[in-house]
C-alpha positions in Angstrom: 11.0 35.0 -44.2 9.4 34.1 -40.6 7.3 36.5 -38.9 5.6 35.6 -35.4 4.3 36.9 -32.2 5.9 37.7 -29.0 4.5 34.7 -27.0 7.1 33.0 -29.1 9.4 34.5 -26.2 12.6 34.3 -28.6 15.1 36.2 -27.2 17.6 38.8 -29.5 20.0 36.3 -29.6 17.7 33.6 -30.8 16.0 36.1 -32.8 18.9 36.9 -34.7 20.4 33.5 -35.6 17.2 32.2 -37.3 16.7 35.4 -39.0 12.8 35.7 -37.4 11.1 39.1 -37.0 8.9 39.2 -33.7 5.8 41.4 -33.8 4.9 42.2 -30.1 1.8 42.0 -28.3 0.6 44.8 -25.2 0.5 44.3 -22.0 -1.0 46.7 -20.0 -1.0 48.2 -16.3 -4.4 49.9 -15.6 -4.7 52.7 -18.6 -0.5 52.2 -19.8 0.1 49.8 -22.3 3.5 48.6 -23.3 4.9 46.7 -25.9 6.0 43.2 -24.6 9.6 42.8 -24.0 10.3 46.0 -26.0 8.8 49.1 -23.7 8.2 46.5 -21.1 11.5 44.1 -19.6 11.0 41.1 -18.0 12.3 42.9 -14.7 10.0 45.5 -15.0 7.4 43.3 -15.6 8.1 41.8 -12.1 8.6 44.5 -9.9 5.2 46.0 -11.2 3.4 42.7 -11.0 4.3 42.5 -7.6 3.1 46.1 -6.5 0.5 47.0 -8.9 -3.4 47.2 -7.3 -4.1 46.1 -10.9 -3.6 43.1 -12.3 -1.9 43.1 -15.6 -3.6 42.4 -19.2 -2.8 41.8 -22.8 -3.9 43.1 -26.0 -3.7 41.8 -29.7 -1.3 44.4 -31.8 -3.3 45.9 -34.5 -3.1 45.0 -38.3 -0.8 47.7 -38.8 1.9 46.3 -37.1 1.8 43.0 -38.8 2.0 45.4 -42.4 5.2 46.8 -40.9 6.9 43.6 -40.1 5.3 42.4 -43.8 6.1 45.2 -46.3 10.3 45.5 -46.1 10.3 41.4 -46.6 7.6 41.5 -49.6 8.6 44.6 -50.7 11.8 42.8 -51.6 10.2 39.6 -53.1 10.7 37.2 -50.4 7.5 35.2 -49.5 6.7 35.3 -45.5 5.3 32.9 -42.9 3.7 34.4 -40.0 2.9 32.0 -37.5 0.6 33.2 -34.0 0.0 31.7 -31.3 -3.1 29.9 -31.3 -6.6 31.4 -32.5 -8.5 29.7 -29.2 -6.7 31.8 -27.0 -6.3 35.5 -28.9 -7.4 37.3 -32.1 -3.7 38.0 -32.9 -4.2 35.6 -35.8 -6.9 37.7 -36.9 -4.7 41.2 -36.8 -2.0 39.2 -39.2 -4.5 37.8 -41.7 -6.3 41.6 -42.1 -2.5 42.6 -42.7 -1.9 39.8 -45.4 -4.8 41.0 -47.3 -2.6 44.0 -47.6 -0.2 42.6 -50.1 -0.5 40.4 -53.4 -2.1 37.1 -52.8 0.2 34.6 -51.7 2.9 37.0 -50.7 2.2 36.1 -47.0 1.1 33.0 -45.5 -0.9 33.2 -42.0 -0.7 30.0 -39.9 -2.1 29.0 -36.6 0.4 27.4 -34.6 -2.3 25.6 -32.4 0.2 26.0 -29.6 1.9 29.5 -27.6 5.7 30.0 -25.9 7.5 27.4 -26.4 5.8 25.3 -29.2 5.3 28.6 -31.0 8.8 29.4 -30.5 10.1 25.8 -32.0 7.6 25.9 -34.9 9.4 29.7 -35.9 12.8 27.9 -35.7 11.6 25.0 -37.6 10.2 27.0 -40.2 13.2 29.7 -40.2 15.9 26.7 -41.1 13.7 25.4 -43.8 13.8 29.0 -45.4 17.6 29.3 -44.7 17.8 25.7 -46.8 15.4 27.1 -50.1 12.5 25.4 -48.9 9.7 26.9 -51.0 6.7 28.3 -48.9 4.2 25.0 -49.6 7.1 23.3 -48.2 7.5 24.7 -45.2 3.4 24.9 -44.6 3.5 21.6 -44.9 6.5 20.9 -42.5 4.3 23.1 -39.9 1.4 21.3 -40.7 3.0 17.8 -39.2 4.7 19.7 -36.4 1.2 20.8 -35.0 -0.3 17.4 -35.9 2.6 15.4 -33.8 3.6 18.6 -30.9 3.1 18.4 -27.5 2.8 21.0 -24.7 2.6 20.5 -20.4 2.3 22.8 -18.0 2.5 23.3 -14.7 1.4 25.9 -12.6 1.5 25.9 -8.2 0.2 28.9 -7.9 -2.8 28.7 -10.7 -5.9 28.0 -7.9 -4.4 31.2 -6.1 -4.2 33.4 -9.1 -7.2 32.6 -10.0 -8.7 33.4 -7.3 -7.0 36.7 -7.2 -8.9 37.4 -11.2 -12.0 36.1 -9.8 -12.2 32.9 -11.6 -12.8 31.1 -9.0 -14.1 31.7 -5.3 -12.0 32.2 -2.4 -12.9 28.9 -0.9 -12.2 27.5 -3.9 -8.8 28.4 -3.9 -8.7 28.0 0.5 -9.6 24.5 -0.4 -7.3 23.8 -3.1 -4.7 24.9 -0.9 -5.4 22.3 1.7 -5.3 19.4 -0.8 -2.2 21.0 -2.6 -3.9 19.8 -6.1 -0.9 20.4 -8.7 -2.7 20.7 -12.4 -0.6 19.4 -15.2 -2.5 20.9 -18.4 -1.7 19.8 -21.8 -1.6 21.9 -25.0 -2.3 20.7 -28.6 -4.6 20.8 -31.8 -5.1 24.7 -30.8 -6.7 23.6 -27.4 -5.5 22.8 -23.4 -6.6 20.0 -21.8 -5.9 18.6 -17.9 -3.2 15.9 -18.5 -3.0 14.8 -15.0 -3.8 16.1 -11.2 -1.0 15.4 -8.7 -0.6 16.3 -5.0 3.2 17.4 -5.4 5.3 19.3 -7.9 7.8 16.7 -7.7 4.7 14.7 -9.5 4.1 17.0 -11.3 7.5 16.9 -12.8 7.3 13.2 -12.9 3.6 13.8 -15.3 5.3 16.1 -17.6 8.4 13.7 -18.3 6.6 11.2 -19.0 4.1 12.8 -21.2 7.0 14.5 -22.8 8.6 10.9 -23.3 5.3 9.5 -24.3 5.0 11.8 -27.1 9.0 12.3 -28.3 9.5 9.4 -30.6 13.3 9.4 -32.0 15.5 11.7 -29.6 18.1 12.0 -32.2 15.8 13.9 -34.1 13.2 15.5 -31.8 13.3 18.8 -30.2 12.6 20.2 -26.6 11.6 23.4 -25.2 11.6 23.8 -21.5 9.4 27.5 -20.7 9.7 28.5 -17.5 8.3 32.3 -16.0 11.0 33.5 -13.0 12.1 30.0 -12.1 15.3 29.5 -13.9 16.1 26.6 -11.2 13.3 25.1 -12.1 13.7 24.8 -15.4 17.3 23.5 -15.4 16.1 20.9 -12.5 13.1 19.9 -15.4 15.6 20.0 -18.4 17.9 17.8 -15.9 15.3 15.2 -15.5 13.9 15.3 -19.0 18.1 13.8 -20.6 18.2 11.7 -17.9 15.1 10.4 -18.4 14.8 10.5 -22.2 18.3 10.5 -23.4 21.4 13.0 -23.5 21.5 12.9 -27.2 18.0 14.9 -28.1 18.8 17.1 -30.8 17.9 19.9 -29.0 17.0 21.3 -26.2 16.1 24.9 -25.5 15.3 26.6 -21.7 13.3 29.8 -22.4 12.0 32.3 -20.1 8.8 33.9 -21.2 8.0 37.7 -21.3 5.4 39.9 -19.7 2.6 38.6 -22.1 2.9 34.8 -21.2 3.7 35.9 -17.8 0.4 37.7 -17.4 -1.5 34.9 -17.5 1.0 32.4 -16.5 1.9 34.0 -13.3 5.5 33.5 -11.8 6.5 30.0 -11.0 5.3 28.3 -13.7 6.8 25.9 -16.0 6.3 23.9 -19.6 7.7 21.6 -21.9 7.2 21.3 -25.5 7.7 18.5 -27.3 8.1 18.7 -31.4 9.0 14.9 -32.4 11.0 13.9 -35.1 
């Protein structure tokens, strides 16, 4: 059984044809906290992001809720994978590993995806067909152990200067003068850390950096898979999914467009958009 976190952003649908359990994490308003994408819609999300005085947050879920999603899985002798998003970026991991000590040793296996939205999301599918086909635990650790080694992320962001700006991560000027120069980060995310892949002066370039990254890293198309994030920008993501089959080839094996919830969005911001690459 597959067990992950809700930076994963797999929607019920998706949930429910790979047979993953999502454990969610908080995001929180000022003193409410709310479960992401269960006490908290991605509407809702909006329309308080928008009119809040408060900027939004995120908190880990506690061990407790990791022992939940666990106990009915173990409790009827299947083995679990629980893959979070990864450890630089939240003590989620931490929260599922305090769980696992919960239950006989080797019952549940912990991993660090090294990646969050949509390369968490296809490392939870990869792993969820392998149990569907009898692949035994060690086989499907080590299956995940090659995606993270070989998995891209990119990301882009236009309105990361002025957000943060607005957290106070960087100064006012800063932002006034990034602004002026329209600078257009493209950041890249693998072996559990983000990196600046390129700096353009366009989102159109910006499109053009992640494509090629993407096509740098994707090896046979026939056998690689895609995941195109994106947070409130569904044109956006079909215009990027557009480019990436004309530019790579109309026969990848896959090719998902994913909008992520309130907790990627918190940090994300609206307007943002990513592609993850998991070569064959």
């Amino acid at each position: 059984m597959v067990v992950t976190d809700s930076t994963s952003d797999l929607d019920a649908a998706m949930r429910q044809r790979y047979g993953i359990d999502v454990v969610p994490l908080f995001v929180n308003f000022g003193a409410t906290s709310y479960r992401d994408t269960v006490d908290l819609s991605r509407e809702d999300f909006y329309a308080k992001f928008a009119t809040s005085k408060d900027l939004p947050t995120t908190t880990l879920p506690p061990p407790a809720m990791f022992e939940d999603a666990f106990r009915p899985h173990v409790e009827a002798g299947r083995s679990v994978v629980c893959l979070t998003l990864m450890a630089s970026l939240s003590g989620t991991i931490n929260s599922a590993r305090t769980a696992a000590q919960q239950f006989p040793s080797g019952a549940v296996h912990v991993v660090d995806s090294e990646t969050v939205c949509g390369g968490l999301a296809l490392q939870a599918m990869h792993a969820a067909e392998l149990a569907r086909a009898d692949a035994s635990p060690d086989q499907i650790l080590d299956a995940l152990a090659r995606d993270r080694a070989v998995q891209r992320g990119l990301r882009h962001d236009p309105r990361s200067v002025a957000r943060r700006a607005r957290n106070g991560r960087v100064s006012r000027a800063q932002a006034f003068i990034g602004s002026l120069v329209k600078i257009v980060p493209v950041l890249r995310i693998d072996g559990g850390r983000i990196d600046q892949e390129a700096r353009v002066r366009t989102f159109a370039r910006a499109q053009e950096a992640m494509v090629a990254a993407a096509t740098r890293a994707l090896g046979d198309p026939l056998a690689a898979r895609v995941c195109v994030m994106h947070t409130r920008v569904p044109e956006l993501a079909a215009a990027l999914e557009k480019r990436l089959r004309a530019g790579i080839a109309a026969s990848l094996r896959s090719i998902d467009i994913i909008e992520a919830g309130p907790a990627i969005a918190t940090h994300a911001g609206p307007g943002a958009v990513g592609i993850f690459v998991a070569p064959g």
